[in-house]
C-alpha positions, 0 to 999 in steps of 0.5 A, a space after each residue: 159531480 159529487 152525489 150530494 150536488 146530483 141529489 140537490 140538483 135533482 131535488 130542486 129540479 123537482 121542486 120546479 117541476 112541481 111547483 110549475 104544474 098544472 094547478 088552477 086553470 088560468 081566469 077567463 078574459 071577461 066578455 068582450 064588451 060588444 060594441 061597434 069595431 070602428 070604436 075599439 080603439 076608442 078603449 085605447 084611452 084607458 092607457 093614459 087614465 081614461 075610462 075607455 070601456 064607458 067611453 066608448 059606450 057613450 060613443 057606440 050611443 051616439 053613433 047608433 042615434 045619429 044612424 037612427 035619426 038618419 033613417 027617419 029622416 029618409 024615411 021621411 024623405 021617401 014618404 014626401 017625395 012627389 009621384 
């Protein structure tokens, strides 16, 4: 190789080098919405033009009254059971 091809070739190995650097660090994933595991698929529908992420909170909502309204019920069934 000539000294002018070594010298270009070093150059933009450089500017490579450089330019690839450590910069910003990368942005952090926002807080996971926390919600219940079995509707984590649920977000899966924001693929196909969904909201899933209001999705599933609306699901989570149900679901946590549906367990709520279960417990009073047992409870209710406990406290009504003959001695």
């Amino acid at each position: 190789m000539t000294l002018s091809c070594r010298l270009f070739a070093v150059a933009i190995s450089m500017g490579l080098i450089l330019g690839c650097g450590s910069g910003s660090p990368a942005p952090k994933a926002q807080n996971a919405a926390s919600g219940r595991a079995e509707t984590k698929v649920v977000e899966g529908a924001s693929a196909v033009g969904y909201n899933g992420s209001q999705m599933r909170k609306k699901i989570d909502r149900v679901i946590d009254r549906t367990e709520e309204r279960s417990r009073e019920i047992d409870r209710g069934a406990a406290g009504a059971q003959p001695k």
